[in-house]
C-alpha positions in Angstrom: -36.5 -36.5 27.3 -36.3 -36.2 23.4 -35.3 -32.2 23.9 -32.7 -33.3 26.3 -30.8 -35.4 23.8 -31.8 -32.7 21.3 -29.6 -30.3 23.3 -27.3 -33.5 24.3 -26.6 -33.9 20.6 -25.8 -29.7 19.7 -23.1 -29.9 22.6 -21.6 -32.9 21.2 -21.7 -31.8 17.5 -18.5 -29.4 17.3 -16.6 -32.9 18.4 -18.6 -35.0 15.9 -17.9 -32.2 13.0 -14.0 -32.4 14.3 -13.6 -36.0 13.8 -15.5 -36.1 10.6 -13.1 -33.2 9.6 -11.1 -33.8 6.0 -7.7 -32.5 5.2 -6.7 -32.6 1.5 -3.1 -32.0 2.8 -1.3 -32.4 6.0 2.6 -31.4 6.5 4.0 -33.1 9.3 7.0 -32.8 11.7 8.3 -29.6 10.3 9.5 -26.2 11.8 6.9 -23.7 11.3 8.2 -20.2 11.0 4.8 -18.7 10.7 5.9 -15.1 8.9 5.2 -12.7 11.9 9.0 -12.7 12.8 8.7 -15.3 16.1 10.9 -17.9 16.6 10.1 -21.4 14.8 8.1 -23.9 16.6 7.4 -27.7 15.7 4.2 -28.4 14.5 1.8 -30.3 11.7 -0.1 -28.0 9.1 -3.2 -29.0 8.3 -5.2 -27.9 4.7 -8.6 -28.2 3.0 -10.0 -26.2 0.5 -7.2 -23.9 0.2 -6.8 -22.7 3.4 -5.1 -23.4 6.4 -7.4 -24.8 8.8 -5.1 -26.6 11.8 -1.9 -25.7 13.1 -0.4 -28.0 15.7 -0.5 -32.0 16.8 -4.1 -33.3 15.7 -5.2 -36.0 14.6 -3.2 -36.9 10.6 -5.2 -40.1 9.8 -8.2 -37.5 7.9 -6.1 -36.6 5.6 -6.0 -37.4 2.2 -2.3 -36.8 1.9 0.1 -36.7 4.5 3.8 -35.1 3.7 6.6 -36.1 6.1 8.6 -32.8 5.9 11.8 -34.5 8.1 11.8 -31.2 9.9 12.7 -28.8 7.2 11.1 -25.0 7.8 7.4 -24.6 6.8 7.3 -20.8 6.7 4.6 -18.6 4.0 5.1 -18.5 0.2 7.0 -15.7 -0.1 5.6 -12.5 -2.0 7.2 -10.7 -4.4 6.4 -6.8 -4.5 8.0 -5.9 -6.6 8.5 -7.5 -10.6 7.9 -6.6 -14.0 6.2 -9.5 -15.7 3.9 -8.1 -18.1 3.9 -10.2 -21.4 6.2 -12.5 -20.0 2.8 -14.4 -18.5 2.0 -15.7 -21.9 5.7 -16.9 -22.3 5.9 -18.9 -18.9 2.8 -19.1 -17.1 4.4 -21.5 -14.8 6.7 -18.7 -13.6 9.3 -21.6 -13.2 12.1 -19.1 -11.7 9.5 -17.5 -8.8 8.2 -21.0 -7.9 11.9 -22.1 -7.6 13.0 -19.3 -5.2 9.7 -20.1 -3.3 7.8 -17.1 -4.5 4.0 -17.6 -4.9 2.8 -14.2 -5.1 4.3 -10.9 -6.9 3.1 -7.7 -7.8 4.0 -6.4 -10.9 3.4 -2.7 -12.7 6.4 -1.2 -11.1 8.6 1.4 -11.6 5.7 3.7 -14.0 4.9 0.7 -16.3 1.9 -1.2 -16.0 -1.1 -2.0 -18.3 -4.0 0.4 -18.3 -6.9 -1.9 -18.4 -6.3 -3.6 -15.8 -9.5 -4.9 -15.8 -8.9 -6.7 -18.9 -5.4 -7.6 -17.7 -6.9 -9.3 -14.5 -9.4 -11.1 -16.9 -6.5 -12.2 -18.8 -4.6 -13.7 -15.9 -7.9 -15.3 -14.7 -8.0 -17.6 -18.1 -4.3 -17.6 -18.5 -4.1 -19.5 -14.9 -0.6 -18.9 -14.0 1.7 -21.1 -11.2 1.3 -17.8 -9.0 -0.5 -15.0 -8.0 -0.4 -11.8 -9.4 -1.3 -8.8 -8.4 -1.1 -5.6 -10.0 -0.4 -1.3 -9.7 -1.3 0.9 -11.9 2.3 3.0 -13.5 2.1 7.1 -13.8 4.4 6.9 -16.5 1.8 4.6 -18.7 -1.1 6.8 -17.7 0.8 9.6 -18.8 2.1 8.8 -22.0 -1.8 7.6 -22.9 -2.9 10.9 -22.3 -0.1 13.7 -23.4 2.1 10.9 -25.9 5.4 11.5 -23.7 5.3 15.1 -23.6 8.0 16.6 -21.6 5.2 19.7 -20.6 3.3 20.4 -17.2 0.1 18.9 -17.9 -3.3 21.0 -18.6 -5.9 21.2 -16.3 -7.8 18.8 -18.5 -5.1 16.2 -18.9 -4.7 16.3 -14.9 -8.2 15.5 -14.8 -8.3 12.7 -17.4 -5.0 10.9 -15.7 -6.8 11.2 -12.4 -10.0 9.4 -13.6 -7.8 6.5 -15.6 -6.3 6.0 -12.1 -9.5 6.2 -10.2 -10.9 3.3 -12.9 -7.7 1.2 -12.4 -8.0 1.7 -8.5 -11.9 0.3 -8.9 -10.6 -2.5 -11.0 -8.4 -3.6 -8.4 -4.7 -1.8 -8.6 -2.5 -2.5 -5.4 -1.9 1.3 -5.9 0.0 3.4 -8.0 4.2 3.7 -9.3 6.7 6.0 -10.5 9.5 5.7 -12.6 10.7 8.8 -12.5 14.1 8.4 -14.4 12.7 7.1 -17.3 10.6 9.2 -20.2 7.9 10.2 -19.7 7.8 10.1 -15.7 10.7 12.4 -15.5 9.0 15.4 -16.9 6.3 14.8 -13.9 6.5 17.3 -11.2 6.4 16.5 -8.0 2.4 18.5 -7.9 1.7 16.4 -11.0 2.2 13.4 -8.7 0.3 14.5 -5.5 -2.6 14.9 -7.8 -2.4 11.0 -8.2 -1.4 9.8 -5.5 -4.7 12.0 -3.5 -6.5 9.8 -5.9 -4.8 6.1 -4.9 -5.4 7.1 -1.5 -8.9 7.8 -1.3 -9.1 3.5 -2.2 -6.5 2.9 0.5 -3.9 2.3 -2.0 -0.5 2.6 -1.7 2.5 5.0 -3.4 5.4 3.1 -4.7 8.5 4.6 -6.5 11.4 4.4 -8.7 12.6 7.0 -7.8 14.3 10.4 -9.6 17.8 9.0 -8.7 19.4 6.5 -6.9 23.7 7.9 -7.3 24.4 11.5 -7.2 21.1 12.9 -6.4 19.3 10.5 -3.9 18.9 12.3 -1.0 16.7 15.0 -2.7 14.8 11.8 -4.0 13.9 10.4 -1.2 13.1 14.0 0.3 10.7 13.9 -2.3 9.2 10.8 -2.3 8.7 11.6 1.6 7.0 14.7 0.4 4.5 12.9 -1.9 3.0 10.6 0.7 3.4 13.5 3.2 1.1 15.5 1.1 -0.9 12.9 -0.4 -1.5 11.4 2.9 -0.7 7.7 1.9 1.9 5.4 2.7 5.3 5.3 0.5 7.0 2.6 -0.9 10.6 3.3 -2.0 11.5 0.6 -4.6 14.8 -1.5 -4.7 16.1 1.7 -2.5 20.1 1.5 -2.7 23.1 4.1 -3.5 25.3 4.6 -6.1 28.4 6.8 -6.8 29.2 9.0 -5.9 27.7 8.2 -2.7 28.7 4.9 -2.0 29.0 4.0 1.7 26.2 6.5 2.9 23.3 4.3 2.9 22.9 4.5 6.8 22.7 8.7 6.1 19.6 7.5 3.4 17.7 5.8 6.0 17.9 8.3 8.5 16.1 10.1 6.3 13.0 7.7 6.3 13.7 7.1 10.1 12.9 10.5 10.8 9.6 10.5 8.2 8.8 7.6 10.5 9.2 9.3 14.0 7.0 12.1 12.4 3.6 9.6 11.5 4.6 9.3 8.2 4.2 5.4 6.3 7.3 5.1 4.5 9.0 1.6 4.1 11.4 0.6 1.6 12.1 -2.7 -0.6 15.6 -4.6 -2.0 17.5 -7.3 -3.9 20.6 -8.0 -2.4 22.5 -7.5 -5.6 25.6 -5.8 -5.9 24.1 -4.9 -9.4 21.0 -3.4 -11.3 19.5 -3.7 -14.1 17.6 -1.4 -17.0 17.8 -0.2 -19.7 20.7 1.6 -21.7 18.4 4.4 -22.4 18.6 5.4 -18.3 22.4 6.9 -18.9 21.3 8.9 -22.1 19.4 12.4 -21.7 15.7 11.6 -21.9 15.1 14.9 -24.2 17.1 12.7 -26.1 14.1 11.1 -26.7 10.9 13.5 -26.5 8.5 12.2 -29.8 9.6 8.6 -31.2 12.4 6.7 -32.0 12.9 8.5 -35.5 13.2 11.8 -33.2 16.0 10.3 -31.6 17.6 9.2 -34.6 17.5 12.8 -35.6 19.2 14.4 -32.4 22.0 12.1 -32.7 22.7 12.6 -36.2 22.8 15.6 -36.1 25.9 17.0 -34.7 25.1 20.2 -32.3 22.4 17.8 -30.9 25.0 15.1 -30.5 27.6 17.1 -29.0 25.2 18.0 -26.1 24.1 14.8 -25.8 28.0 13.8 -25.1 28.5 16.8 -23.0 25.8 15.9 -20.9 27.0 12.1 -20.2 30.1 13.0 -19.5 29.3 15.1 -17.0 26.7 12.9 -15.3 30.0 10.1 -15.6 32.5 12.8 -13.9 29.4 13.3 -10.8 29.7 9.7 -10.3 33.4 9.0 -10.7 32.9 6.7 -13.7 35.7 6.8 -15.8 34.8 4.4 -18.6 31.5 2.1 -18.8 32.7 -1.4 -17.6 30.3 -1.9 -15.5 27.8 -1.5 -17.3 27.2 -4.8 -19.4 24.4 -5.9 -21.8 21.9 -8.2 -20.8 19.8 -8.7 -23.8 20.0 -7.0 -27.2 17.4 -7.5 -29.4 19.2 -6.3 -32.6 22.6 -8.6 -31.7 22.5 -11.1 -29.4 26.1 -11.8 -29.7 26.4 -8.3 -27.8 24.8 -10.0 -24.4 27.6 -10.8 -21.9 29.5 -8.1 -22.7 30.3 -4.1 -20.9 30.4 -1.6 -23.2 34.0 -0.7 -22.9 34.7 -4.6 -24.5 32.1 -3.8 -27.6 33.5 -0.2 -28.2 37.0 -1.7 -28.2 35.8 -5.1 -30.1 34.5 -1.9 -33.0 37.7 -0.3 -33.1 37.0 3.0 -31.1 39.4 4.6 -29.0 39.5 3.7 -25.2 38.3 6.4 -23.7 34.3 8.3 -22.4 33.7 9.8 -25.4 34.0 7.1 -27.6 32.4 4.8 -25.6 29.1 6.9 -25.1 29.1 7.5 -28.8 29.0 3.5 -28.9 26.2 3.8 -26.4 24.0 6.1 -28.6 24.5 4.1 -31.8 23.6 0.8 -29.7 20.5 2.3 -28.6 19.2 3.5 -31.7 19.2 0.4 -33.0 16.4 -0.8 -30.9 15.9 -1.8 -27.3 18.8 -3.3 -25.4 18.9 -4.3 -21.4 21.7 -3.7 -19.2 23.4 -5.0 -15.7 25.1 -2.3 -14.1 28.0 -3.2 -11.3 27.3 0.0 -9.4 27.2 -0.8 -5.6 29.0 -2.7 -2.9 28.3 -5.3 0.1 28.8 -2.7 3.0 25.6 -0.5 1.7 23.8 -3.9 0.5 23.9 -5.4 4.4 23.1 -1.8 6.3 20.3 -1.7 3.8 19.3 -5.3 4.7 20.0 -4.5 8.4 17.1 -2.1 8.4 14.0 -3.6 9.9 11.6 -1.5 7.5 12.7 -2.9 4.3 11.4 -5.7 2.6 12.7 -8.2 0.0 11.5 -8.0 -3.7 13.5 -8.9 -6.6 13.3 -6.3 -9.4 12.6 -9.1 -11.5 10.4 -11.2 -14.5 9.0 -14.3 -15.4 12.2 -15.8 -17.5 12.7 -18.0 -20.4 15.3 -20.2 -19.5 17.8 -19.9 -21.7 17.2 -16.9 -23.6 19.7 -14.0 -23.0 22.0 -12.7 -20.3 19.1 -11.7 -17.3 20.2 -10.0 -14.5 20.5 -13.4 -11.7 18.0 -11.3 -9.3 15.2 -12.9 -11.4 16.1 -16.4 -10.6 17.8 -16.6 -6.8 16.7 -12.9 -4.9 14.7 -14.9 -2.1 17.4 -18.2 -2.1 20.2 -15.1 -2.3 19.0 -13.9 1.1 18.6 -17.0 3.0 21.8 -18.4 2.3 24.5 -16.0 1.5 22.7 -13.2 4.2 20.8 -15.2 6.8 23.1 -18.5 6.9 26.4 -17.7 6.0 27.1 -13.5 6.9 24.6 -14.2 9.3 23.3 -10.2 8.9 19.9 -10.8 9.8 17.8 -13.8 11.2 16.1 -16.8 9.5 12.4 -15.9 11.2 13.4 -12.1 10.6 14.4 -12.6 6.6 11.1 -14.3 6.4 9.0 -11.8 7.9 10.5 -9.3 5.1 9.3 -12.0 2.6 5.9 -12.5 3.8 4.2 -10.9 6.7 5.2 -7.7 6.1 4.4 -7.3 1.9 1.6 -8.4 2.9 0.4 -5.7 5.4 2.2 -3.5 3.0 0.0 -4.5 0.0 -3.2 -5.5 1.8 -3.0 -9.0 1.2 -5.2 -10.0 4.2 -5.0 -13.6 3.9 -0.8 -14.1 3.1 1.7 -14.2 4.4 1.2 -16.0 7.7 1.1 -19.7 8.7 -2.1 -19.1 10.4 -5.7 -20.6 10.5 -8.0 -19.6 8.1 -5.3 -17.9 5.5 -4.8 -19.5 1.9 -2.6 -22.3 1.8 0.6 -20.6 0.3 3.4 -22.4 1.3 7.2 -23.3 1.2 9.4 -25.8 2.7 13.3 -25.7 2.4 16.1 -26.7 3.8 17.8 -23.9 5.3 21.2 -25.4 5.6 21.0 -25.8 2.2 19.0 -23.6 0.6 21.4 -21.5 -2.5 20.8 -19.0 -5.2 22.3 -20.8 -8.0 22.1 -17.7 -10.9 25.0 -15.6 -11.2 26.2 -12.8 -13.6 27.8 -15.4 -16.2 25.6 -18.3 -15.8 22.2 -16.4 -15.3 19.5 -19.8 -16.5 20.3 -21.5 -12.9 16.9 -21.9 -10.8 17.7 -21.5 -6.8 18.1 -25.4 -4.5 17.1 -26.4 -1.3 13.2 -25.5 -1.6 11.7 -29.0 -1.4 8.1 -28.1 -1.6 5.9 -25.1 -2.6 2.0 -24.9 -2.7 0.2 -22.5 -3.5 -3.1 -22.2 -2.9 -3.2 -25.5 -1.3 -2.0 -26.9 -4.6 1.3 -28.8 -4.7 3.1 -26.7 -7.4 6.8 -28.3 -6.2 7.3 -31.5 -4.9 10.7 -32.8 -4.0 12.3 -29.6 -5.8 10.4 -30.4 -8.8 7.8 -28.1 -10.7 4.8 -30.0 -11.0 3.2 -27.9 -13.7 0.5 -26.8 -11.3 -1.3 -23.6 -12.2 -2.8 -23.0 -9.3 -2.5 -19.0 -8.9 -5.1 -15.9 -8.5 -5.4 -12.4 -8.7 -5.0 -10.2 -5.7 -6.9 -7.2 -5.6 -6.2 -4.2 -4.4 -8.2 -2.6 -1.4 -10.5 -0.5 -4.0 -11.7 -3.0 -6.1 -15.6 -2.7 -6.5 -17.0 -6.6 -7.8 -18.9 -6.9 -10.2 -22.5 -7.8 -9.6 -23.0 -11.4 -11.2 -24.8 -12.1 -14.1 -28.0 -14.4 -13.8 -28.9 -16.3 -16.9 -32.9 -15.5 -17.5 
């Protein structure tokens, strides 16, 4: 009699367990658009211990707190692939302009430039605790100025060697993969065999190749032909970053993506990411010659003081401006100058004027190369148009990310992608041009970065994955930031949590640092220390 009960009582405990169950957080009548791209559904979302543990009608009352979401979308914290936040973590660890575009994760060390110890970076982020998480690559261009000091030579045999192993470490220590930049110094003296040799390395941990690549105007199809050829060689998947077209080949971005159509069709893992700006942003140094700048800054100063040097220099500009059609630099406008901040707001043609120059290329490149030897200065450059944005955006392969950094509000003339790339897509692309789909703009914020990157439990409103959330309004969600008035956080995101921690409420920040570090698919823990 006593074992029948026993067995009586194991049947019956799965139910007991189930009513005894705890939420720390339910959301209730919303419109769950769980990431994968499916249509929305109604639903309650229940959480505990930073998961998502119930999906559907159960039972609210075990909850500790109960939201009432008035059937706004529930949909995945969106993930950012692609920022550059480094040092700007220490400035804003509540990342106040992600959370408010509904951003809780981002990967950052983009575009060549990352930190090398990322072990010690990871560390740092752990103590720091930041609003979101943050993942990390590891950049070519910092591993190779570490090891040949922005030499604009093929690398040795030994200094091959030594870049591989820094990348193999950083690959161990938990780097998403690895990045080019390979239009600024030093990653545009890498050759294309240079690369291979890395990205043979990244793959071996499952890592991914992502890339800035050689150019994005006159010269992009041979760049994506070559970023193809990397990950064709290399065997391992290719991410083009913030992929668009400039002059002289504006209006040919559907030729561009046949490209990595056909790459596709063949088994090859190419995928592509963008901000749907008609703008971009870096720095002045991109339109000057980088053997402009081979050794330091007091190099530089040499080459354009002297005259032959500075003469080629010129030459050289204005024939890259001539390729593209460019026939003066208004549209390209500073963002932040550290050495005049009265400069930010304003295109170069207005500061070469405003110091008395004549109006014409010459003059205002000479502007250029006295700006930039002054020190570092940031740029917006109005270099592309809707029609190559929305075929872009059109493509089912490409993903949202926005180029961006954490912010301080306030402080200089940012480009707006920073503040409203997610809000920018949802309203402007999704609600009013209608280009692409609500559950299909979210997909490309969430579900797919996250296959992309590995990050097995985002991106999905699903059982058992961590608790990153966001709820909006999508009649009303808005990018707020423009060009002018950049310090504008996006509206209409009501609620976002991140790791089960309510980090908005009521479009609010609540100062919440709730964030982790994602590790890459290499990373090799560390075997815990027991005190004696």
């Amino acid at each position: 009699m006593k074992r029948a009960l026993y067995f009586v009582f194991l049947l019956l405990f799965p139910v007991f367990s189930f009513a005894q169950a705890q939420y720390d957080l339910v959301l209730t009548n919303g419109r769950i658009v769980d990431g994968t791209g499916n249509t929305w559904f109604r639903g309650d979302v229940g959480i505990a211990n930073g998961k998502i543990v119930s999906i559907g009608t159960f039972n609210i009352k075990n909850a500790k707190k109960v939201i009432d979401v008035k059937n706004l979308i529930v949909a995945p914290g969106f993930i950012d692939i692609h920022t550059h936040i480094e040092d700007d973590e220490d400035k804003t660890p509540t990342a106040d302009n992600f959370i408010y575009d509904g951003v809780t994760s981002v990967i950052t060390g983009n575009c060549g430039s990352s930190n090398i110890d990322l072990k010690s970076y990871f560390n740092k982020i752990k103590q720091l605790k930041t609003s979101i998480n943050i993942g990390s690559l590891i950049g070519q261009g910092s591993v190779r100025s570490l090891v040949m000091n922005d030499s604009n030579k093929e690398p040795s045999a030994e200094q091959q060697n030594e870049m591989e192993a820094i990348v193999e470490k950083a690959m161990k220590d938990g780097a998403m993969g690895i990045s080019t930049g390979l239009i600024y110094v030093p990653g545009i003296y890498s050759t294309t065999q240079e690369i291979v040799g890395l990205a043979k390395i990244v793959a071996q941990y499952h890592g991914i190749y992502t890339t800035h690549m050689r150019s994005e105007t006159a010269k992009v199809f041979e760049a994506i032909d070559e970023a193809i050829n990397i990950g064709k060689q290399a065997n391992i998947p290719v991410e083009i970053s913030h992929i668009k077209v400039g002059r002289p080949n504006l209006n040919r971005s559907a030729e561009t993506l046949k490209l990595i159509e056909k790459a596709r069709s063949e088994g090859y893992d190419i995928t592509c990411d963008q901000y749907p700006y008609s703008a971009s942003s870096t720095s002045l140094r991109s339109l000057i010659p980088a053997w402009a700048f081979v050794g330091n800054d007091s190099t530089y100063h040499m080459r354009i003081t002297d005259s032959a040097a500075r003469k080629k220099i010129i030459n050289e500009m204005l024939g890259d401006a001539a390729r593209r059609g460019n026939k003066d630099f208004s549209y390209a406008v500073v963002a932040y100058c550290n050495a005049d901040t009265t400069l930010n707001g304003k295109s170069i043609t207005l500061i070469n004027k405003q110091k008395g120059r004549g109006e014409n290329l010459t003059d205002e490149i000479n502007t250029m190369l006295d700006l930039v030897d002054q020190g570092w200065i940031q740029m917006v450059f109005h270099g592309m148009n809707e029609e190559d944005i929305e075929t872009i955006m059109k493509y089912p392969f490409t993903m949202v990310a926005s180029d961006g950094s954490i912010r301080e509000f306030g402080k200089g003339m940012p480009h707006p992608r920073s503040y409203g790339t997610n809000a920018r897509v949802l309203g402007r692309y999704v609600r009013e041009r209608q280009v692409i789909k609500l559950e299909d703009a979210i997909r490309r914020m969430t579900s797919a970065p996250a296959q992309r990157f590995g990050l097995k439990s985002k991106g999905m409103i699903k059982e058992g994955m961590d608790a990153d959330i966001v709820i909006f309004d999508e009649t009303k969600v808005q990018d707020e930031s423009t060009y002018d008035k950049p310090h504008a956080f996006s509206t209409g995101f009501e609620y976002v949590i991140v790791n089960g921690a309510i980090t908005l409420a009521n479009g609010k920040h609540t100062g919440v640092r709730n964030g982790k570090v994602l590790f890459g698919p290499g990373h090799v823990k560390q075997p815990a220390k027991h005190s004696k």
